[in-house]
C-alpha atoms as one frame of an Amber mdcrd trajectory, in Angstrom:
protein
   5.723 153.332  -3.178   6.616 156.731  -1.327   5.905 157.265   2.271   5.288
 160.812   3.290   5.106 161.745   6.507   4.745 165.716   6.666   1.870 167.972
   6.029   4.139 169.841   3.302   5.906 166.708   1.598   2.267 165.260   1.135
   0.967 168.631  -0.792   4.132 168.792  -2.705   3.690 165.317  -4.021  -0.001
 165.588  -4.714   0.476 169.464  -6.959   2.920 167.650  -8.906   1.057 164.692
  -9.534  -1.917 167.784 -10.467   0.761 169.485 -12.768   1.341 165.711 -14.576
  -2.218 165.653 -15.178  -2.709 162.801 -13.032  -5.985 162.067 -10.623  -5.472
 160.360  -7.466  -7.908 158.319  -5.590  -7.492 158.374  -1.541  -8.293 156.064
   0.734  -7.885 157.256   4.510  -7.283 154.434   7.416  -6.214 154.591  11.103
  -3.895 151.507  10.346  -3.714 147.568  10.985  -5.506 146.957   7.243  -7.083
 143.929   6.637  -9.224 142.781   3.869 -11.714 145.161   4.407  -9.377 148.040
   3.892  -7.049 146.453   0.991 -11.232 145.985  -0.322 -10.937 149.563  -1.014
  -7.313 149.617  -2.143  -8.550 147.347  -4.458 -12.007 149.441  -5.445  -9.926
 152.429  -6.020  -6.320 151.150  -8.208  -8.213 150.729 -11.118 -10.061 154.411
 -11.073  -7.183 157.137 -10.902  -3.459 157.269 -11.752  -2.226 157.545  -8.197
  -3.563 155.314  -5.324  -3.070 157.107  -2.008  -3.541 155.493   1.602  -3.143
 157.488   4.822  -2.352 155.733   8.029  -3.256 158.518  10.978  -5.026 157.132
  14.587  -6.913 160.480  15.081  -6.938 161.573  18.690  -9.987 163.830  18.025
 -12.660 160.975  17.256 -12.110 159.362  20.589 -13.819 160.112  23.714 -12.337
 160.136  27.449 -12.984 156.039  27.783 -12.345 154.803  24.172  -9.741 152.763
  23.398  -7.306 155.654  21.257  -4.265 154.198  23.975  -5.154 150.695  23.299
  -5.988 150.877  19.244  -4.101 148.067  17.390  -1.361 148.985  15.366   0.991
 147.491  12.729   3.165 149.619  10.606   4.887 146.889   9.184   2.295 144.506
   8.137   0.222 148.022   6.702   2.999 149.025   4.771   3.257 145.416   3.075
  -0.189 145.352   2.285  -0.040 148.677   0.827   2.641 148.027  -1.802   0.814
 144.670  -2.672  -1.872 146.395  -3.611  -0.290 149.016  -5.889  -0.699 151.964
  -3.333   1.879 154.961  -4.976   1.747 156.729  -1.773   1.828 156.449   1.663
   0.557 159.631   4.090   2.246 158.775   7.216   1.329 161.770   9.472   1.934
 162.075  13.418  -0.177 163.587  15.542   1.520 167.320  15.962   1.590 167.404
  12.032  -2.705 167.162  11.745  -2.920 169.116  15.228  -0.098 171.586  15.064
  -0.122 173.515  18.676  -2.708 175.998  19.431  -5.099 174.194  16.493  -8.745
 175.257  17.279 -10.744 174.506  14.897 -13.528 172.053  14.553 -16.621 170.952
  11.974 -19.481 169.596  12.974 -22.533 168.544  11.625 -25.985 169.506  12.771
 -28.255 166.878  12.118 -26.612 163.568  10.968 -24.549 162.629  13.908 -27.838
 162.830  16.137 -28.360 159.613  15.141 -26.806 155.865  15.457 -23.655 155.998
  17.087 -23.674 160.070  17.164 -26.035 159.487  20.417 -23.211 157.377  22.422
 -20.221 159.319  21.082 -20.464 162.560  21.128 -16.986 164.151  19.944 -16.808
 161.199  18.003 -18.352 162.782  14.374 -16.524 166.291  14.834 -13.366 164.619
  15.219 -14.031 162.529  11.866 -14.997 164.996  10.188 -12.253 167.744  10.862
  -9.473 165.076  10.208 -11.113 164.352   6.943 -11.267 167.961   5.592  -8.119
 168.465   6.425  -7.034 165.098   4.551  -8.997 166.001   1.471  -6.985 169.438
   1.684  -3.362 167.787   1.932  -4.266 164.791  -0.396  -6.277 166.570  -2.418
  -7.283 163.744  -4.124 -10.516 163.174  -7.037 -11.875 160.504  -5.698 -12.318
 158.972  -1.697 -13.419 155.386  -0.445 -14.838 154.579   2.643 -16.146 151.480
   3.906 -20.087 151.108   4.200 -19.433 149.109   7.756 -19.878 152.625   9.250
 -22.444 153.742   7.136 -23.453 157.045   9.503 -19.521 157.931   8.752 -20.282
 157.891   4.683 -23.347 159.226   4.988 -21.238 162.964   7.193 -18.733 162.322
   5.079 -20.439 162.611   1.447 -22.593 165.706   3.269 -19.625 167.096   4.332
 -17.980 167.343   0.447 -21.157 168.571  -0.729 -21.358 171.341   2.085 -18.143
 172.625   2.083 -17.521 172.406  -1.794 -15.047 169.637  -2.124 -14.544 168.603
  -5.729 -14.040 164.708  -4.670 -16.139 161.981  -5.739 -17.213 159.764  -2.518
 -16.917 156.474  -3.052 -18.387 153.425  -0.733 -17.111 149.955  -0.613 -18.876
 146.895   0.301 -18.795 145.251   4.064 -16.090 142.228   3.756 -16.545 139.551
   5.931 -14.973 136.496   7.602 -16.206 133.096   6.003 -19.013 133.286   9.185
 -20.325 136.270   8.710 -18.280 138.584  11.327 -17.710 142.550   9.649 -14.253
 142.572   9.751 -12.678 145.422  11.445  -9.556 146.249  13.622 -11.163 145.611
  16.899 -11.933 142.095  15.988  -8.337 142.041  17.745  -9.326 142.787  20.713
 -12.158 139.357  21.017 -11.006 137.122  23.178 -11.913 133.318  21.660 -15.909
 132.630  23.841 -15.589 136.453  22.553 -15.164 135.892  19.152 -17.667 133.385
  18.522 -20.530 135.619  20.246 -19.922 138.395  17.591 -21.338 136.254  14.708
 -24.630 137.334  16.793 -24.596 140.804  14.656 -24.447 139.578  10.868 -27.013
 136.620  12.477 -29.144 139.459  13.490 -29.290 140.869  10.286 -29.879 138.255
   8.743 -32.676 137.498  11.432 -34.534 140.734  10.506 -34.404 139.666   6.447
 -36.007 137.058   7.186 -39.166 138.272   9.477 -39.538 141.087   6.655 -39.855
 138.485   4.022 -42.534 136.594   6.071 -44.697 139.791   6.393 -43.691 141.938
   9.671 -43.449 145.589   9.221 -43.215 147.028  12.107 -39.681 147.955  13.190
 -40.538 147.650  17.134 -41.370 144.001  17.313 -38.285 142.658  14.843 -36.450
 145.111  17.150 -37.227 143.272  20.465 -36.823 140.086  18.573 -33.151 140.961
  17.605 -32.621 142.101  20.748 -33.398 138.921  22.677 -31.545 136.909  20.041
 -28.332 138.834  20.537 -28.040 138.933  24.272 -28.801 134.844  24.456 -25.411
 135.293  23.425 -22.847 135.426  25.671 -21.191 138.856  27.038 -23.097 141.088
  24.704 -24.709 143.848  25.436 -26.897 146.128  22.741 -26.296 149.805  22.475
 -28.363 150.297  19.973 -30.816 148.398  17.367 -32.309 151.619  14.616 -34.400
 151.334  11.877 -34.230 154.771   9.742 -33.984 156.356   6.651 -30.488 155.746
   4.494 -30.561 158.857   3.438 -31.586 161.225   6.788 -30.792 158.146   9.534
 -34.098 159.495  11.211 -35.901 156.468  12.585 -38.425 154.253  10.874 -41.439
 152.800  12.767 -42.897 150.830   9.679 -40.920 148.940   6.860 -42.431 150.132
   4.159 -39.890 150.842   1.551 -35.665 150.039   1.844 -34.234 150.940   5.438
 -31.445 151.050   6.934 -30.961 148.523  10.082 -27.918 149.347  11.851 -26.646
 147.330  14.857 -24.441 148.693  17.713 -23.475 145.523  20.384 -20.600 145.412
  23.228 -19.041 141.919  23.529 -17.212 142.232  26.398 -15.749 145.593  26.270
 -15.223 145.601  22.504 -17.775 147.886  20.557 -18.689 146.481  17.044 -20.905
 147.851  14.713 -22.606 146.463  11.291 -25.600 147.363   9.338 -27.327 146.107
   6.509 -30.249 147.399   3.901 -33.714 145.231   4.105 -36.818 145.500   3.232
């Protein structure tokens, strides 16, 4: 397993791999994997003859009060977990080699992050996707995974390869959970224990909605108020947001007619965690 940890040593690797006739599969991360992440390792070895994994916290996607000082980190433990699961490559970036001085340049989407979490972070889409064009052009992988825990982040990102012409297949992979029903995800970390056991209040919400479609109610407002209630009896949680809406537009659905998309935002404590499921 290489590490690479320049813009140019990256490229280099990735035309030669191009001139062996080789494809490469990509799977971008901010770091400190778990089984959600080595999920997509996994989803990817089998597909391509090079398995790539960037590690890169990207300043960008955080606003003024997120937690970019405070995001978990484990080199180390990543790096193990990498080679276990047959990664060839390693993309190791810091910051000044994504955001070189006097970088100005940003993409943004028009109508997808005006949904979902797009409404309570801003900068947050922009800065995902700028990092990940630029990714795709120093990888320059054939295929990309992302997990479908942040499904308004696969959604920009597959519009994003089809608008700008990126010749990359967009994968998703599958939500992995712990054995009660918590989406993993790196700021599980931050949870303290009475913490911890109020987040099983999200997947329990989804689940919660399943059920009140399959006895007959349709209309997104009332299983909307009931989730609601059902998540703050919990303790220290606090909804951002509860949205029915189209998986393919995110533009909100009154009545549950056909598949949607329920999508869950919810503080506990100060942690944000997000998880979404398709019903109906």
């Amino acid at each position: 397993m290489e590490i690479l940890k320049t813009k140019p040593q990256m490229q280099h690797w990735s035309k030669q791999k191009k001139r062996e006739s080789k494809t490469i599969c990509f799977v971008p991360t901010m770091g400190y994997l778990h089984k959600g992440h080595t999920s997509l390792l996994d989803k990817g070895k089998p597909l391509c003859d090079e398995l790539v994994l960037s590690i890169f916290v990207n300043p960008t996607q955080f606003g003024p009060k997120e937690d970019l000082d405070a995001y978990p980190s484990d080199i180390e433990n990543d790096l193990a977990l990498a080679k276990k699961a047959g990664v060839t490559a390693v993309f190791l970036p810091n910051k000044e080699s994504i955001y070189p001085k006097n970088f100005q340049t940003q993409i943004n989407l028009q109508h997808l992050p005006q949904f979902l979490c797009g409404k309570f972070r801003p900068v947050h889409f922009g800065g995902v996707a700028t990092v990940v064009a630029k990714l795709f052009n120093i990888v320059m992988p054939d295929i990309a995974i992302f997990g479908q825990k942040d499904y308004q982040q696969l959604q920009i990102i597959r519009q994003l390869t089809l608008d700008l012409d990126f010749d990359i297949k967009i994968l998703g992979g599958q939500i992995i959970r712990e054995q009660d029903g918590l989406a993993m995800s790196s700021r599980n970390a931050y949870l303290t224990d009475k913490q911890r056991a109020s987040a099983i209040c999200l997947s329990k919400a989804l689940n919660l909605a399943k059920e009140l479609v399959v006895k007959g109610e349709k209309k997104a407002a009332l299983i909307q108020k009931e989730l609601q209630d059902f998540i703050h009896a919990h303790s220290e949680t606090a909804v951002e947001y509860i949205s029915f809406c189209d998986p393919a537009t995110l533009e909100k659905v009154e009545q549950i007619d056909a598949q949607v998309l329920l999508a869950l935002a919810v503080k506990v404590g100060a942690t944000r965690l997000i998880d979404n499921s398709l019903i109906g």
